[in-house]
C-alpha positions as CSV (number, residue, x, y, z in Angstrom):
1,X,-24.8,-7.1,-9.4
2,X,-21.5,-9.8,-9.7
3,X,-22.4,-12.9,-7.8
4,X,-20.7,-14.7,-5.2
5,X,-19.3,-17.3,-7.5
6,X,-18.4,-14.6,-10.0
7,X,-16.7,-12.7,-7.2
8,X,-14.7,-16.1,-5.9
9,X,-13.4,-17.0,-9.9
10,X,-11.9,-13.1,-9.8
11,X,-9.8,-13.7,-6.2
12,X,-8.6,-17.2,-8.3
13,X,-7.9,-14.8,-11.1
14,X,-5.9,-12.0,-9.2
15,X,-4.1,-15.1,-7.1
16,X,-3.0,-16.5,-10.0
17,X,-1.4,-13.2,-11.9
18,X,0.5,-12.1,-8.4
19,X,1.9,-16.1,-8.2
20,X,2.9,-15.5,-12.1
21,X,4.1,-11.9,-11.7
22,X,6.4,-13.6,-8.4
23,X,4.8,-11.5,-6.1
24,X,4.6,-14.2,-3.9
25,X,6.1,-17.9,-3.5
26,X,4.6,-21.2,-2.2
27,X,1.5,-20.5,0.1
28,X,2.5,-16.5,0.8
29,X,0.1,-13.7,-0.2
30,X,-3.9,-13.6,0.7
31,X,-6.6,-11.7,-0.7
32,X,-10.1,-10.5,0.3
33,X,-13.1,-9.0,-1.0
34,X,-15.7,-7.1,0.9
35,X,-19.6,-8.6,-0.3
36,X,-21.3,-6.1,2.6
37,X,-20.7,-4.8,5.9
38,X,-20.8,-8.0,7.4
39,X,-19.8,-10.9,4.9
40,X,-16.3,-11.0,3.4
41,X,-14.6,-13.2,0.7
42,X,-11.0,-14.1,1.3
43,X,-8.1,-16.6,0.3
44,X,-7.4,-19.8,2.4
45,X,-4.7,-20.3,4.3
46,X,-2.1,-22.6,3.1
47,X,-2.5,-23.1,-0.2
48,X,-0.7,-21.6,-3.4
49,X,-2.6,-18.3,-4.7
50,X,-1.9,-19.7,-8.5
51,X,-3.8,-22.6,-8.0
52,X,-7.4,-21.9,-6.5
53,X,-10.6,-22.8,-7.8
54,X,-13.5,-21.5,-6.5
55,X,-14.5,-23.9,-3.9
56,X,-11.1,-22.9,-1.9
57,X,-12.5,-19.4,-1.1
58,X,-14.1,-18.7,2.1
59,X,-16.6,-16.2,3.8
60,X,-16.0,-14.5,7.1
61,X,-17.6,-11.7,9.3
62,X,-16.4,-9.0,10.1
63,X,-14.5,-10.3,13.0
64,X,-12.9,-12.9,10.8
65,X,-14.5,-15.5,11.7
66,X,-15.8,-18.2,9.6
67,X,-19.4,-18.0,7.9
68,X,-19.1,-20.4,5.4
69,X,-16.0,-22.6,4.0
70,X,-15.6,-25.8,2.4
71,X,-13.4,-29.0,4.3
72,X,-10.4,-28.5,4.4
73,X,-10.0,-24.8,3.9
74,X,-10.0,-21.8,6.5
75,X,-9.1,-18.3,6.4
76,X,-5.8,-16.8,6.8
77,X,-4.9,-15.8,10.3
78,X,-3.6,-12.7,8.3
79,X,-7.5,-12.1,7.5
80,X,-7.5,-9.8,11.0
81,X,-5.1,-6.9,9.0
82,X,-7.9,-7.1,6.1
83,X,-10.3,-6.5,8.6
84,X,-8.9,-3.3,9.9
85,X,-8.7,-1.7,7.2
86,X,-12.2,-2.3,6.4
87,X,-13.4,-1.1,9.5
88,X,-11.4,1.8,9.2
89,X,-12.0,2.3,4.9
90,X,-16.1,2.4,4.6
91,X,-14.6,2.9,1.0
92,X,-12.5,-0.3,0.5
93,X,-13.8,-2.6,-1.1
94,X,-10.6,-5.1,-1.3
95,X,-7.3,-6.4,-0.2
96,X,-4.4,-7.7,-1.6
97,X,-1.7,-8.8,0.4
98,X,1.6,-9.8,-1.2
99,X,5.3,-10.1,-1.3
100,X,6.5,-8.4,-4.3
101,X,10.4,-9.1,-4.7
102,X,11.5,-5.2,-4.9
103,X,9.1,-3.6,-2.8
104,X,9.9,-6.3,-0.2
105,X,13.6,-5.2,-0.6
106,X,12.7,-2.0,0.4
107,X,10.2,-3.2,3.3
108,X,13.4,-5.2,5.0
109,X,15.7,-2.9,4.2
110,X,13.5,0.2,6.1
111,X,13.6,2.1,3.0
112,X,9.9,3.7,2.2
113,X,8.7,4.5,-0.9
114,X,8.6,8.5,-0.9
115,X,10.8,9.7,-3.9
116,X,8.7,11.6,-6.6
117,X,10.5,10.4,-9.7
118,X,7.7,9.5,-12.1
119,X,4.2,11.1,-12.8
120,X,2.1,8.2,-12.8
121,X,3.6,7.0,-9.3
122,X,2.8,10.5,-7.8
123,X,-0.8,10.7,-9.3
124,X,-2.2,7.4,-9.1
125,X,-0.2,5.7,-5.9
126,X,1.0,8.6,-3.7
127,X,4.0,8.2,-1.2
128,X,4.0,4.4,0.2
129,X,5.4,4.3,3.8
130,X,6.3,1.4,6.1
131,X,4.3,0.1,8.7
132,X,6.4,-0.9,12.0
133,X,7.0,-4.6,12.5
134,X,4.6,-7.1,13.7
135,X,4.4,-10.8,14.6
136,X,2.4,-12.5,11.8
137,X,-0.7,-13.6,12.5
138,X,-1.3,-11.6,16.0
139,X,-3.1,-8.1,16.7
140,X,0.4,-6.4,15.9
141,X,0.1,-6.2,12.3
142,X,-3.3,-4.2,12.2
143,X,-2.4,-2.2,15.0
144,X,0.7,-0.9,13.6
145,X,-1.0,-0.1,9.8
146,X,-4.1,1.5,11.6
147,X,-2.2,4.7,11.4
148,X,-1.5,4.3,7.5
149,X,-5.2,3.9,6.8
150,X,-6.7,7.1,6.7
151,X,-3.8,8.7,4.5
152,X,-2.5,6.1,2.3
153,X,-3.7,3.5,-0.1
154,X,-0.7,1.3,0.0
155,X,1.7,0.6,2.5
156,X,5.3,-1.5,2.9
157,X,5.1,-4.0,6.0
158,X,8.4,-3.8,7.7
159,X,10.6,-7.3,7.0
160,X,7.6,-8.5,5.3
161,X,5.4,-7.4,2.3
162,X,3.3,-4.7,0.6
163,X,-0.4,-4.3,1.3
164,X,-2.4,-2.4,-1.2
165,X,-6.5,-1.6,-0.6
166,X,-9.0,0.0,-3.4
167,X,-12.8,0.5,-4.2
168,X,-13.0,-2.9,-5.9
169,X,-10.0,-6.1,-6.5
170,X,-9.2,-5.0,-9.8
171,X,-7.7,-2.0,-8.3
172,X,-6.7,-2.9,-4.9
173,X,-4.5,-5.7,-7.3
174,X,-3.2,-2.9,-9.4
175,X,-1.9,-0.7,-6.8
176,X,0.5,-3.7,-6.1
177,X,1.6,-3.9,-9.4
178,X,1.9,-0.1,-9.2
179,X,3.8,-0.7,-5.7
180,X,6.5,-3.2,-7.3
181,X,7.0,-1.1,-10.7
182,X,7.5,1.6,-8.8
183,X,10.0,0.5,-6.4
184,X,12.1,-1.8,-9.2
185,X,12.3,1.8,-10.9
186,X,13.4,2.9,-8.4
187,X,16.0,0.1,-7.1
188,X,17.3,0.2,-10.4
189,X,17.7,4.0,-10.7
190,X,19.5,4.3,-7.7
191,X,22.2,1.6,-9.4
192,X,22.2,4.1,-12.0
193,X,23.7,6.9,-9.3
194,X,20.5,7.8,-8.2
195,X,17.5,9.2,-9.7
196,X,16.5,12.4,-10.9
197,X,13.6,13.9,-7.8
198,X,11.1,16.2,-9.2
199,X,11.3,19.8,-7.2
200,X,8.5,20.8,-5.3
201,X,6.6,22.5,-8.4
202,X,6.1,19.9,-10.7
203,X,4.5,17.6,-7.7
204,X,1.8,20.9,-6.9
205,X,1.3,20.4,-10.5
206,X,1.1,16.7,-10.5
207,X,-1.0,16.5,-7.7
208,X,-3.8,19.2,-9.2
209,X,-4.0,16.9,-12.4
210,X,-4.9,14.4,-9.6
211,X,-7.4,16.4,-8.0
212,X,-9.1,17.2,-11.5
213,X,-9.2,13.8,-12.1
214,X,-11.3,13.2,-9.2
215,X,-9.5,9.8,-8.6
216,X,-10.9,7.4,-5.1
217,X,-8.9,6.7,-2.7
218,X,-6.6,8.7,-0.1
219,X,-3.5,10.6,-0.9
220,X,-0.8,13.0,-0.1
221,X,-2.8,15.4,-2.5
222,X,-5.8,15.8,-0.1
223,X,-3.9,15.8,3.0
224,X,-0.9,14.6,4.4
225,X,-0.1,14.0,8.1
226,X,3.7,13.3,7.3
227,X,5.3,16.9,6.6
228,X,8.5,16.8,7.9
229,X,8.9,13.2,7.7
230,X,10.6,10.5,5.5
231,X,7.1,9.0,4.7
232,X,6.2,11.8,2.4
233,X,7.3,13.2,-1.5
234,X,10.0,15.7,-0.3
235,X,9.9,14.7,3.5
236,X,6.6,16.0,3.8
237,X,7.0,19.3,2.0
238,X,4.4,18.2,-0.5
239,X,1.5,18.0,1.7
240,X,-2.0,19.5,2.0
241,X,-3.4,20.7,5.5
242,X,-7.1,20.7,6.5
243,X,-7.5,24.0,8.2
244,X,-9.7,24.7,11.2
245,X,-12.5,26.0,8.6
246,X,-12.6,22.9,6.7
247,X,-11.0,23.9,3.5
248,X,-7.9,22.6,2.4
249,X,-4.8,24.9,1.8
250,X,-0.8,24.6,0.9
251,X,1.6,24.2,3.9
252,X,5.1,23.9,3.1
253,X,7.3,22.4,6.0
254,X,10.9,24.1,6.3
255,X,13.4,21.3,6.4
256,X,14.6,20.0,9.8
257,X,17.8,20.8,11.4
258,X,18.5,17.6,11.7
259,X,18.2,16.6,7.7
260,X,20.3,19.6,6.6
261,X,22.9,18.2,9.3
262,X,22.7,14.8,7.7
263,X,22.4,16.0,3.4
264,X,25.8,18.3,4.4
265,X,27.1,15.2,6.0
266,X,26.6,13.6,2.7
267,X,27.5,16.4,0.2
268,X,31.2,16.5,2.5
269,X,31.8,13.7,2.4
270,X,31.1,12.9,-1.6
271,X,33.9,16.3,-1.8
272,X,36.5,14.6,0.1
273,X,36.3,17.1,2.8
């Protein structure tokens, strides 16, 4: 078993490759690791994530508050979002919280991350949706990404960041960098005049290789509760659908009235029309 101080040196270690990556600036970003049920690692508030030692990490409770933390150093008031989701994920076993420059983009701009353009992004990080706004540092925050949490392992913070949870930091940290490549791919694309979706097919197919692969966390390929929405591959066609027996079985939403209203909208006007 990793101990404590081994634990603290790999939050230093994950700080300091989101600082260098420019996944955050200055003081932003905070990071947490869950020890047991009721002790917690996590980042200090205000002070860079590229320069920690050790010594700057503190332990909390569940509730957040403090257990143990050198002078001079207290947790994040952001700490109370990391706490949701591990009272709501018995599987998570960390948090990274960050603001990625691309995947920020799309955060303030409303846009979630839902197109299927890439294998790896459908397979490993699932459709990324956007948690409604909330005041930093209040009740808000959690409150609105409570919903996320049982579907999704990644989500876009409206007007503010990404969050990203996993099994263990490592993870939890690469889902952000799989968050940001997948939304600079996208950015980019759409410069490009717009990428190339896969149809509905190749996801099935894309999510089965998932399901063989028996990889953690929650996705779209399990179950989705976002068919017929924007915060789904497809607007929500690609989801699966618990049935009253238990077992899990294909549902394919018809599209709504009113997106075939707006995609003929679009097409007349790109004819001239």
């Amino acid at each position: 078993m990793v101990n404590e101080y081994e634990i603290k040196k790999q939050i230093c270690d994950i700080g300091k490759r989101i600082y260098d990556r420019n996944m955050v600036a200055a003081n932003d970003g905070n990071i947490s690791v869950k020890l047991n049920d009721h002790e917690f690692l996590c980042t200090p508030t205000g002070v860079s994530k590229g320069f920690m030692t050790p010594e700057y990490i503190c332990k909390v409770n569940e509730k957040g508050e403090v257990i143990q933390a050198n002078k001079g150093f207290k947790p994040s008031s952001e700490i109370k979002m990391h706490m949701r989701v591990y009272e709501k994920r018995p599987d998570v076993g960390a948090v990274v919280h960050a603001h990625p420059t691309f995947a920020t983009s799309f955060a303030i701009a409303g846009i979630p991350l839902t197109q299927p353009i890439m294998p790896e992004a459908v397979i490993a990080l699932g459709c990324v949706p956007i948690a409604e706004y909330g005041t930093p540092s209040t009740m808000e925050i959690p409150d609105n990404v409570e919903k996320y949490l049982p579907y999704y392992d990644a989500v876009l913070l409206e007007s503010h960041g990404a969050l990203t949870w996993s099994t263990d930091l490592l993870a939890a940290y690469h889902k952000m960098e799989s968050v940001e490549f997948y939304a600079e791919l996208l950015y980019k694309s759409k410069m490009l005049g717009g990428p190339k979706e896969f149809d509905q097919k190749t996801i099935e197919k894309l999510y089965e290789i998932r399901r063989k692969m028996g990889l953690s966390g929650k996705h779209p390929a399990d179950f989705c509760q976002n068919k017929g929405s924007n915060n789904c591959h497809n607007f929500g066609a690609c989801g699966k659908s618990e049935a009253t027996t238990g077992s899990v079985s294909s549902v394919h939403a018809a599209p709504s009235p009113e997106l075939v209203a707006e995609i003929t909208k679009k097409v007349i006007a790109q004819l001239g029309l």
